[in-house]
PyMOL Python script that loads the backbone (N, CA, C, O; Angstrom):
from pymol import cmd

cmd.read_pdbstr("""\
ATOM      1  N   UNK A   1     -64.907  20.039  90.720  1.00  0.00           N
ATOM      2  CA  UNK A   1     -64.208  21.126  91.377  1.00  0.00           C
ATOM      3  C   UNK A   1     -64.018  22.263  90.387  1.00  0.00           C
ATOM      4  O   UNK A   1     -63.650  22.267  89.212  1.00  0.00           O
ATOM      5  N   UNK A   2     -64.223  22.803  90.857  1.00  0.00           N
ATOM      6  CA  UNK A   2     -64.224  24.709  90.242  1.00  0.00           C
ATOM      7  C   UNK A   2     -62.830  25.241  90.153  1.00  0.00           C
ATOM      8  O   UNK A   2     -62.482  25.444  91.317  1.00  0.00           O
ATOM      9  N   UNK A   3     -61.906  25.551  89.371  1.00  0.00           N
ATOM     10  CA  UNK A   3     -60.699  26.583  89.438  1.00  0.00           C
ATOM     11  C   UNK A   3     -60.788  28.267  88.785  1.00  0.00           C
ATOM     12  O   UNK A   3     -60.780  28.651  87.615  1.00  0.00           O
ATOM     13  N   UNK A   4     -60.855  28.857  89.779  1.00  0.00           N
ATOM     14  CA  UNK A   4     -60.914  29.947  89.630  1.00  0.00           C
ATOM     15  C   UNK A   4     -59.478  30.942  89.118  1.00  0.00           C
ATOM     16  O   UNK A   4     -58.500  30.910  89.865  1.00  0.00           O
ATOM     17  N   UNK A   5     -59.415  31.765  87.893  1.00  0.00           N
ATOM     18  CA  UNK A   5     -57.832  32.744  87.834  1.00  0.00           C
ATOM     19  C   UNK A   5     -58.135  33.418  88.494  1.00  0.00           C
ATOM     20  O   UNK A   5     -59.274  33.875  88.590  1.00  0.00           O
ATOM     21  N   UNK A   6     -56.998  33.732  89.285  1.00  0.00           N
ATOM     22  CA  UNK A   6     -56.744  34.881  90.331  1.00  0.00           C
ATOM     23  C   UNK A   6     -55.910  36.046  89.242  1.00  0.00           C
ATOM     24  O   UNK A   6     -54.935  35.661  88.597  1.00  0.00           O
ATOM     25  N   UNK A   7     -56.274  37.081  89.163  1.00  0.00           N
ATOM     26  CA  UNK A   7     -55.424  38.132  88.855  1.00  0.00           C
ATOM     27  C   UNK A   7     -55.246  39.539  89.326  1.00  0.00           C
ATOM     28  O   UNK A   7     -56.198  40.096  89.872  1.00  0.00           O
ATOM     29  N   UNK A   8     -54.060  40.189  89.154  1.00  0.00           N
ATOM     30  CA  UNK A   8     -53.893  41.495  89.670  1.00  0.00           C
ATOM     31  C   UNK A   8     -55.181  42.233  89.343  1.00  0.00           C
ATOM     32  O   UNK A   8     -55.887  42.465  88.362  1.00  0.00           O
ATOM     33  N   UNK A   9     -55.141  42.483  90.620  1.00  0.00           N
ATOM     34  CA  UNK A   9     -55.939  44.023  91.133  1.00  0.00           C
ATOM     35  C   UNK A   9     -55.383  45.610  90.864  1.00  0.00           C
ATOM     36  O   UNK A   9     -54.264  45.987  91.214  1.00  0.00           O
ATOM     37  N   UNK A  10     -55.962  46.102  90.466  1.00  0.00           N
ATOM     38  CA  UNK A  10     -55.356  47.561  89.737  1.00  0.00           C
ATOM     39  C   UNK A  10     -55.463  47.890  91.002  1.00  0.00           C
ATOM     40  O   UNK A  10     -55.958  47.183  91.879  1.00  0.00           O
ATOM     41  N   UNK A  11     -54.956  49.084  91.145  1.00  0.00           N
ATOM     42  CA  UNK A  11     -54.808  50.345  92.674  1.00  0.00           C
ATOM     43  C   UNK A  11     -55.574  50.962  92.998  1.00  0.00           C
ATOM     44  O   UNK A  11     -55.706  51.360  94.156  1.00  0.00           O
ATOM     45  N   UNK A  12     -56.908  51.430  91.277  1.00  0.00           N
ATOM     46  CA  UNK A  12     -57.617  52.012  91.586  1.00  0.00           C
ATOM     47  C   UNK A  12     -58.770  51.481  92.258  1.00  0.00           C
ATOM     48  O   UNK A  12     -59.688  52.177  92.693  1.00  0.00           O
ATOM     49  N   UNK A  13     -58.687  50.041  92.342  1.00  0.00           N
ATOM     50  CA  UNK A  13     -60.263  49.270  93.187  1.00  0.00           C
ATOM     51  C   UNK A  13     -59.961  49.380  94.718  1.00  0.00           C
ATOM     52  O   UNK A  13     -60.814  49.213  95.590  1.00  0.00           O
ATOM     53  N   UNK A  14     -58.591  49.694  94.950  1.00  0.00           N
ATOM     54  CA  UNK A  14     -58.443  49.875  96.668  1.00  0.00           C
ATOM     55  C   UNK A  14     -57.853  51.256  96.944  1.00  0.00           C
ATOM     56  O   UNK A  14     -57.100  51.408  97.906  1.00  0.00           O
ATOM     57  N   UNK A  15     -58.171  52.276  96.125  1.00  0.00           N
ATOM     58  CA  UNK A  15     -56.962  53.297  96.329  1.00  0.00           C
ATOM     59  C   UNK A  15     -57.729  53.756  97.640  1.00  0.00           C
ATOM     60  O   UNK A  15     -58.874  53.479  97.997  1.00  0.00           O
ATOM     61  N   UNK A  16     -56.521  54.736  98.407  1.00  0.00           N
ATOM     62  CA  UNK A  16     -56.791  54.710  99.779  1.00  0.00           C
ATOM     63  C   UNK A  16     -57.254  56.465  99.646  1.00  0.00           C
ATOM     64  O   UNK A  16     -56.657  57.188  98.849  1.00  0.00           O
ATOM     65  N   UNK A  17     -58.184  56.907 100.378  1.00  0.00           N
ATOM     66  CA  UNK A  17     -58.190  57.921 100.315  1.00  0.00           C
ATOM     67  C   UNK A  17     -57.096  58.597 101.308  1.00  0.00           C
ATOM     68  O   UNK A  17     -57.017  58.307 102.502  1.00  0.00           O
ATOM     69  N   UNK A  18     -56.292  59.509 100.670  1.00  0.00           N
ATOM     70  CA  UNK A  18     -55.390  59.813 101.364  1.00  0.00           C
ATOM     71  C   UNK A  18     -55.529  61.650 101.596  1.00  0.00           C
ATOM     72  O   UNK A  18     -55.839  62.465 100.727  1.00  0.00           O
ATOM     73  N   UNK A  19     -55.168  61.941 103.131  1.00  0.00           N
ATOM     74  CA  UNK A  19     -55.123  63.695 103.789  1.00  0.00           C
ATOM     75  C   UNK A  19     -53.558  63.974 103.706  1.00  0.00           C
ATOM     76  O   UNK A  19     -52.562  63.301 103.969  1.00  0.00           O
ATOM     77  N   UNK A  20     -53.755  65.124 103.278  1.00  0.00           N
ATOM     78  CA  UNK A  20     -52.235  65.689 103.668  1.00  0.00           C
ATOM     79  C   UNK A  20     -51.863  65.427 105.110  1.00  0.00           C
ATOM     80  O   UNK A  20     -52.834  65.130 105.805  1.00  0.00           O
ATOM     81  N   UNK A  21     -50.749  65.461 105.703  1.00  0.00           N
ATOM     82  CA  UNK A  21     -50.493  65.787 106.927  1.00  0.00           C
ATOM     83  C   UNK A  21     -50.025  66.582 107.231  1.00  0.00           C
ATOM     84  O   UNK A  21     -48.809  66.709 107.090  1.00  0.00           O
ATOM     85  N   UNK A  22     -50.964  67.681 107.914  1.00  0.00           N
ATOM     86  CA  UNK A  22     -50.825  68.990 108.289  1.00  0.00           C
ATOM     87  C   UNK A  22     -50.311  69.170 109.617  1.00  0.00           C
ATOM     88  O   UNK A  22     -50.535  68.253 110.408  1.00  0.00           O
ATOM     89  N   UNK A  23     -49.546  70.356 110.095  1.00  0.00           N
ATOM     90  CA  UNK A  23     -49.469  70.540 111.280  1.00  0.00           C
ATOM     91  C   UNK A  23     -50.626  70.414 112.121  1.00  0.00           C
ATOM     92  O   UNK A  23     -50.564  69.845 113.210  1.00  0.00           O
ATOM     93  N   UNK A  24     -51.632  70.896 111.684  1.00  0.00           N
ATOM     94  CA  UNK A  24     -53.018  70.634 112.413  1.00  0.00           C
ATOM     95  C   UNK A  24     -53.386  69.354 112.968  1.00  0.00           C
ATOM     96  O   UNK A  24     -53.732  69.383 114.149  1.00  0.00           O
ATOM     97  N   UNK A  25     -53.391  68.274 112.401  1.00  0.00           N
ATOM     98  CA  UNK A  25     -53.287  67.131 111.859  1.00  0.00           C
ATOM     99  C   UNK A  25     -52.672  66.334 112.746  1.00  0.00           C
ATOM    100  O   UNK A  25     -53.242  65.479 113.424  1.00  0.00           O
ATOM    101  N   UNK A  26     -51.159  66.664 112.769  1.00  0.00           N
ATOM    102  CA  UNK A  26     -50.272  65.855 113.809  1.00  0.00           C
ATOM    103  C   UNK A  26     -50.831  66.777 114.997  1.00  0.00           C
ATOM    104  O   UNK A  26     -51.319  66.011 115.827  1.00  0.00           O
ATOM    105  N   UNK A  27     -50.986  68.375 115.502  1.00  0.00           N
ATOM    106  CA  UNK A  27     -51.101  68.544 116.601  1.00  0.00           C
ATOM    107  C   UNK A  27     -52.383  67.727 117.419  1.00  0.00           C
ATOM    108  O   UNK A  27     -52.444  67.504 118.628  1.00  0.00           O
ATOM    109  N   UNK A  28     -53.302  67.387 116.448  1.00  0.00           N
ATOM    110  CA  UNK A  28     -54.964  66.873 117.014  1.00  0.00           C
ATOM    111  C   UNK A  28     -54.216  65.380 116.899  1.00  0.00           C
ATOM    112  O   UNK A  28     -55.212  64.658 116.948  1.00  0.00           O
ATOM    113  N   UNK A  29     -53.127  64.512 116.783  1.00  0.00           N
ATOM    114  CA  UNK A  29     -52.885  63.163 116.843  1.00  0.00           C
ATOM    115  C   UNK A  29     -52.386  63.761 118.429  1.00  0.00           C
ATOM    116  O   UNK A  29     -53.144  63.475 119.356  1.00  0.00           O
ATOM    117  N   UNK A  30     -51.281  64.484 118.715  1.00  0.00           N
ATOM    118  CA  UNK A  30     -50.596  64.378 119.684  1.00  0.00           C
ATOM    119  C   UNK A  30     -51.586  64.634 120.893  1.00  0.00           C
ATOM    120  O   UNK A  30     -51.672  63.845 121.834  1.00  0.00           O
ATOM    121  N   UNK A  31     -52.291  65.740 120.799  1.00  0.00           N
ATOM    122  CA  UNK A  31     -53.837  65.974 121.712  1.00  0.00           C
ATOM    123  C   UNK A  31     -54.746  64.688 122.041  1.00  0.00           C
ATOM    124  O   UNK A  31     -55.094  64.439 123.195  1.00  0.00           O
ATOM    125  N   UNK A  32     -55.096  63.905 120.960  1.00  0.00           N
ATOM    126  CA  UNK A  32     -55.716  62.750 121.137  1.00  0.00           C
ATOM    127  C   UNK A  32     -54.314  61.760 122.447  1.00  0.00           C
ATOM    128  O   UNK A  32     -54.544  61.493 123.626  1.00  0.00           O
ATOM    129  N   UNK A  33     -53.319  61.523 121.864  1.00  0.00           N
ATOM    130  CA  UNK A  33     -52.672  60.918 122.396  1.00  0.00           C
ATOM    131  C   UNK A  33     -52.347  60.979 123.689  1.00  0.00           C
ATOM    132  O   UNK A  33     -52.094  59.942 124.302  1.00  0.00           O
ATOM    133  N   UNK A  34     -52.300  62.376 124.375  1.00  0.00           N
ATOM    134  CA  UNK A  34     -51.824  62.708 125.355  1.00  0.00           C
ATOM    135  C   UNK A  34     -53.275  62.748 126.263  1.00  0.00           C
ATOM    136  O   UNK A  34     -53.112  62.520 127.461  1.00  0.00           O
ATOM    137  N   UNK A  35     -54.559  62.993 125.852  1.00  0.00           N
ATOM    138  CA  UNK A  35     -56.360  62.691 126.581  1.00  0.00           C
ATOM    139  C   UNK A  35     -55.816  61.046 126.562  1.00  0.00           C
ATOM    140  O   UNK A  35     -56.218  60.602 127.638  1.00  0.00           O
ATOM    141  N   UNK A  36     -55.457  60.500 126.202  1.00  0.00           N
ATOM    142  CA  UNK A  36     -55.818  58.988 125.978  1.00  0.00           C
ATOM    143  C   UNK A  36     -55.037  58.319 127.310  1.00  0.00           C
ATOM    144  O   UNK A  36     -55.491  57.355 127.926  1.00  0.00           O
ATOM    145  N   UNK A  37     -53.528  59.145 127.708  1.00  0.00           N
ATOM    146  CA  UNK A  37     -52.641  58.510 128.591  1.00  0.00           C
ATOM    147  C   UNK A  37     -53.670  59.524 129.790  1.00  0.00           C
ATOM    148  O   UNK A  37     -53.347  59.362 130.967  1.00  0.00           O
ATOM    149  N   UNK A  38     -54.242  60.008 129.660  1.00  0.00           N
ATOM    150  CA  UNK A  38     -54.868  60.768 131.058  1.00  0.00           C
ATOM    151  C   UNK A  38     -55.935  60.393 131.134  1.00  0.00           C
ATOM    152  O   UNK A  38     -56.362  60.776 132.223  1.00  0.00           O
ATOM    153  N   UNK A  39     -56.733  59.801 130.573  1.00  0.00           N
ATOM    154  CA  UNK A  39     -57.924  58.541 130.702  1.00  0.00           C
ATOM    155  C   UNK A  39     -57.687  57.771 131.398  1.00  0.00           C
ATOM    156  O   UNK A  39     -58.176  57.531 132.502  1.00  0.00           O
ATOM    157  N   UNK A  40     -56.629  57.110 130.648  1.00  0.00           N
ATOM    158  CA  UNK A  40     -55.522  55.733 131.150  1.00  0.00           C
ATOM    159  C   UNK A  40     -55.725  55.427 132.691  1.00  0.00           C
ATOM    160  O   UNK A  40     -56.195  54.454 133.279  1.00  0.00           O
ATOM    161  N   UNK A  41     -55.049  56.950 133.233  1.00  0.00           N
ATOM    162  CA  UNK A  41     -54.440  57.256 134.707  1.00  0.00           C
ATOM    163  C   UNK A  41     -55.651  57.300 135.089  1.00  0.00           C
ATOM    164  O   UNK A  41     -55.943  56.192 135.538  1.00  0.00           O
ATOM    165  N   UNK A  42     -56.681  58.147 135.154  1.00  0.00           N
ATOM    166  CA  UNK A  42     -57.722  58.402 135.778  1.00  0.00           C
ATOM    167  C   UNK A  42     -58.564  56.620 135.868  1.00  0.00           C
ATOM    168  O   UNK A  42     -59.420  56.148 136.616  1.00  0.00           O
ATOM    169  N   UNK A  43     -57.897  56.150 134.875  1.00  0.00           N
ATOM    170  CA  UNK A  43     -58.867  54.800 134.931  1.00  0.00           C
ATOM    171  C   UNK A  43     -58.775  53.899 136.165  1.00  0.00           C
ATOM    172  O   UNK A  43     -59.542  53.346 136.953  1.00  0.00           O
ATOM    173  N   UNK A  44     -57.004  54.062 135.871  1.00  0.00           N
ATOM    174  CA  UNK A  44     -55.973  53.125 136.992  1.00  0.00           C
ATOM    175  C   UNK A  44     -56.359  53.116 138.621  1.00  0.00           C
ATOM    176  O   UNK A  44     -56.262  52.182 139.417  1.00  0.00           O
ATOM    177  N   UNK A  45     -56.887  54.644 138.861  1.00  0.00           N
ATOM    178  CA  UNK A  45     -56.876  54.940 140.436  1.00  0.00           C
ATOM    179  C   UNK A  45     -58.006  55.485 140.869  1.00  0.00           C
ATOM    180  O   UNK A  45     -58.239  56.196 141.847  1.00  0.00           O
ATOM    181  N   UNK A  46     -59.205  54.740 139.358  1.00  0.00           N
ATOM    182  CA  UNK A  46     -60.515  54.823 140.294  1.00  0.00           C
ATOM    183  C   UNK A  46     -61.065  56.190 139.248  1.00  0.00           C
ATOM    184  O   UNK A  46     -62.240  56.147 138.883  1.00  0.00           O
ATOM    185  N   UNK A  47     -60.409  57.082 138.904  1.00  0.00           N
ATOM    186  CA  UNK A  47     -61.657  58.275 139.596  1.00  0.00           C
ATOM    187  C   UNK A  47     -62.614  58.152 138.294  1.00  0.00           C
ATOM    188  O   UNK A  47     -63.625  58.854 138.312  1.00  0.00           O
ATOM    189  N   UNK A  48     -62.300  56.997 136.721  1.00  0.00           N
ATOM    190  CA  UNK A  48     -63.532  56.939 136.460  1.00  0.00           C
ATOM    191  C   UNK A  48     -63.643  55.494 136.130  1.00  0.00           C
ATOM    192  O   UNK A  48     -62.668  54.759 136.292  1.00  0.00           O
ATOM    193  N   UNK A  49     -65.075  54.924 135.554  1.00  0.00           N
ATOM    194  CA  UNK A  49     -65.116  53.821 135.223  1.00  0.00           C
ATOM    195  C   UNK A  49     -64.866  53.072 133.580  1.00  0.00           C
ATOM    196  O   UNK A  49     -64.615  53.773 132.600  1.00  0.00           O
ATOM    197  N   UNK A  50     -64.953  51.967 133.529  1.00  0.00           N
ATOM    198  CA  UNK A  50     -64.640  51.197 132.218  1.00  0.00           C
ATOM    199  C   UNK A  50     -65.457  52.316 131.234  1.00  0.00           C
ATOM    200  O   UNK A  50     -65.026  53.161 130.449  1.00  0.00           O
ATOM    201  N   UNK A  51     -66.694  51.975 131.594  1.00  0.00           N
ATOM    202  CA  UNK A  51     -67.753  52.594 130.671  1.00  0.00           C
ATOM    203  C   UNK A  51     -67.666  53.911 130.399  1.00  0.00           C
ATOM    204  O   UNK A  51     -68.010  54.340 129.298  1.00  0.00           O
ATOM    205  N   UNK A  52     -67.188  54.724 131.389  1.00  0.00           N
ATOM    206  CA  UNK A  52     -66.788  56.690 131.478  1.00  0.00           C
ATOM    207  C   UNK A  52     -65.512  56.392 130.391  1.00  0.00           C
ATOM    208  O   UNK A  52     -65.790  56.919 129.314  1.00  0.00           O
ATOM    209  N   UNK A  53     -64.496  55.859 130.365  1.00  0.00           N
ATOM    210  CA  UNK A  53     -63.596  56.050 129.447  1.00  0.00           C
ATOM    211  C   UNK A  53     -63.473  55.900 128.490  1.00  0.00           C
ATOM    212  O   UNK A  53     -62.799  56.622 127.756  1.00  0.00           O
ATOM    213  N   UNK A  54     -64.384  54.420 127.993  1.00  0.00           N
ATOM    214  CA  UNK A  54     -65.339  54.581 126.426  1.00  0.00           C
ATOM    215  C   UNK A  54     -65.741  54.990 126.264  1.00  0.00           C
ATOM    216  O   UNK A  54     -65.834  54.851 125.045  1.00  0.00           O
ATOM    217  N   UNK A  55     -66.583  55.989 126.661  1.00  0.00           N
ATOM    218  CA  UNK A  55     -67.583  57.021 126.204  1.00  0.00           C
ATOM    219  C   UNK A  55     -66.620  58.327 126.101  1.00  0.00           C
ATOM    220  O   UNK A  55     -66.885  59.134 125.210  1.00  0.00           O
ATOM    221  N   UNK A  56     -65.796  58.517 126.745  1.00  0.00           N
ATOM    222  CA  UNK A  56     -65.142  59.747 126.854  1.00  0.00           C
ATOM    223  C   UNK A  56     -63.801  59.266 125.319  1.00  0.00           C
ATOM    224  O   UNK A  56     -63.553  59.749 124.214  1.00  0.00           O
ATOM    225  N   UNK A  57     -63.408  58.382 125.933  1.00  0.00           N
ATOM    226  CA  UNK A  57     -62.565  58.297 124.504  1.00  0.00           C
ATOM    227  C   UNK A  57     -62.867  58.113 123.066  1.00  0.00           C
ATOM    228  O   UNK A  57     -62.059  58.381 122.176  1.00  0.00           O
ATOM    229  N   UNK A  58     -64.342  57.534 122.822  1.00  0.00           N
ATOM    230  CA  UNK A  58     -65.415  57.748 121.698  1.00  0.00           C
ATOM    231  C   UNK A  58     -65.574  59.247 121.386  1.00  0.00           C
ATOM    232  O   UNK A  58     -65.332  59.560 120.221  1.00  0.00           O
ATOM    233  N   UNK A  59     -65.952  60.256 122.259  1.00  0.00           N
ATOM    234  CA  UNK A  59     -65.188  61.793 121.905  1.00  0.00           C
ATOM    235  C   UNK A  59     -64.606  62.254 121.781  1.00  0.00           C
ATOM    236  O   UNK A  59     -64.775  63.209 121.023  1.00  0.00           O
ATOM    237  N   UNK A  60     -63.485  62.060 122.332  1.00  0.00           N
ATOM    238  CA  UNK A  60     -62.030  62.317 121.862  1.00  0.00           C
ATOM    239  C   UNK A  60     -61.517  61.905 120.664  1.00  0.00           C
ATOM    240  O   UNK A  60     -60.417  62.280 120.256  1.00  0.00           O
ATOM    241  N   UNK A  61     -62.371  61.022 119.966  1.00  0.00           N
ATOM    242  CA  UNK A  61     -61.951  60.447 118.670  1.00  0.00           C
ATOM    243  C   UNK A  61     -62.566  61.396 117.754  1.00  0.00           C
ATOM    244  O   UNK A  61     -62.039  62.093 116.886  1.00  0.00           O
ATOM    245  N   UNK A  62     -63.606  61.305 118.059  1.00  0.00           N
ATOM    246  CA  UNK A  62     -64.299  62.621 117.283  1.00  0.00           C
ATOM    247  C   UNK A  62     -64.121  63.884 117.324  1.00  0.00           C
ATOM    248  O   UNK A  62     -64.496  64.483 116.315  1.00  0.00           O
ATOM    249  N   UNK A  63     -63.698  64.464 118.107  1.00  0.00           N
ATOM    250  CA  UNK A  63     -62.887  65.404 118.678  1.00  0.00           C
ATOM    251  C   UNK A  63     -61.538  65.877 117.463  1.00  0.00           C
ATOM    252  O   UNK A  63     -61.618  66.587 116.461  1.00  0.00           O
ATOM    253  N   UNK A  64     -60.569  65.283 117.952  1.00  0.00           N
ATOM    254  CA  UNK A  64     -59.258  65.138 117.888  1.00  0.00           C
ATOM    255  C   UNK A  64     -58.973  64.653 116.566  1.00  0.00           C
ATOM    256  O   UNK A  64     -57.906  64.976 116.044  1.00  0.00           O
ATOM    257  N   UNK A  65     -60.190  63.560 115.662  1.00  0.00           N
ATOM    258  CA  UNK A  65     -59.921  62.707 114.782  1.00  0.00           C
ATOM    259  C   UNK A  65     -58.437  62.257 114.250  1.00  0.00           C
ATOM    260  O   UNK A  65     -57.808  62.605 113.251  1.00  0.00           O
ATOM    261  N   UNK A  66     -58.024  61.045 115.663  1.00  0.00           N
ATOM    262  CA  UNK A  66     -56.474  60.467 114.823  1.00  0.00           C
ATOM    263  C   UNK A  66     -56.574  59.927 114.027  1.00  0.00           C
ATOM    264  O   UNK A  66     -57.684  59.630 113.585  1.00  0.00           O
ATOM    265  N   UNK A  67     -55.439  59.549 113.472  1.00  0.00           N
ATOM    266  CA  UNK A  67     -54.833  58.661 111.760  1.00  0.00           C
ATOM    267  C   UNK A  67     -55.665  57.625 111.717  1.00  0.00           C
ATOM    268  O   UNK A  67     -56.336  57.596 110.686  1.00  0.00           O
ATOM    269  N   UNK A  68     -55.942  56.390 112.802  1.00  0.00           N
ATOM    270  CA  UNK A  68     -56.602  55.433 112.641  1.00  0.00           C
ATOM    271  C   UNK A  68     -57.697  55.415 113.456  1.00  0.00           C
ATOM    272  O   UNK A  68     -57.859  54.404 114.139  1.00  0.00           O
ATOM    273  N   UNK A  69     -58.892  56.766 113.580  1.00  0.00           N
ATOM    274  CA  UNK A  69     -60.029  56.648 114.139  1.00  0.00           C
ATOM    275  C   UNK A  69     -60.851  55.757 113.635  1.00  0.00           C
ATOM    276  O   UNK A  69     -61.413  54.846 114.242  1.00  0.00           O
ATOM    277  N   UNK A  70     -60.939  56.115 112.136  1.00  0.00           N
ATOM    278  CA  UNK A  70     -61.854  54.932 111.464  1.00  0.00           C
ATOM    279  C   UNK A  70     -61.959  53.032 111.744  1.00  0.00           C
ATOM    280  O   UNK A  70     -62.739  52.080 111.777  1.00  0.00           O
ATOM    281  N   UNK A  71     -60.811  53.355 111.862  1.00  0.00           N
ATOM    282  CA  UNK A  71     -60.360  51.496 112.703  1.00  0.00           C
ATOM    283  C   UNK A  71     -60.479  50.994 113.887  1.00  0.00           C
ATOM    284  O   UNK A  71     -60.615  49.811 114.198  1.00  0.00           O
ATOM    285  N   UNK A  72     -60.413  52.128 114.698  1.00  0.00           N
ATOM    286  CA  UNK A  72     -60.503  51.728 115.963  1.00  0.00           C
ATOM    287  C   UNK A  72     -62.109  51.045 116.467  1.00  0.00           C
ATOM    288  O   UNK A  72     -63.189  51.477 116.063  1.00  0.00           O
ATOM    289  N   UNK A  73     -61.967  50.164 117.206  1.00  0.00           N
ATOM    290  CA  UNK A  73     -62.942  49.744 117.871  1.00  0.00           C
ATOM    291  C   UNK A  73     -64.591  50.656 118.761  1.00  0.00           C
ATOM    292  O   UNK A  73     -65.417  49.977 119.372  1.00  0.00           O
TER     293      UNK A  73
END
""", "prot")
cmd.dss("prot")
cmd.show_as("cartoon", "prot")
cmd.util.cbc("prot")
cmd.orient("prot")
C-alpha cells in the first residue's frame, strides 16, 4: 500500500479570476433574471417548447452574461 502526504495548496494554483461588480454587471444579472421568469411563464402555458427555452435561454446567457454562466448547464 502506497501513502501519499497531502499538503496545503497555495491560492495561487486555484486563484479565481475575479470582475469587479459593476452597475452594468448587476443590471445584465437582473435582465438575465427577469428573461428567465418570462421563459418560465411562457413555458408553463404552452406558448413555447422545452427545446425553444433552451435555446432561448442559452442566449440569454450569452447575452446578459450572469455571475454563474460559466456553470450553468
Amino acid at each position: 500500500m502506497q501513502v501519499k502526504q497531502i499538503t496545503e495548496l497555495s491560492n495561487s494554483q486555484f486563484a479565481a479570476k475575479r470582475k469587479p461588480v459593476t452597475e452594468e454587471r448587476l443590471q445584465n444579472e437582473y435582465d438575465y433574471y427577469r428573461s428567465l421568469m418570462l421563459l418560465q411563464k411562457m413555458l408553463n402555458v404552452g406558448l413555447i417548447t422545452q427545446e425553444e427555452f433552451v435555446k432561448i435561454d442559452l442566449r440569454n446567457r450569452q447575452s446578459f452574461s450572469p455571475f454563474g454562466a460559466e456553470l450553468m448547464p
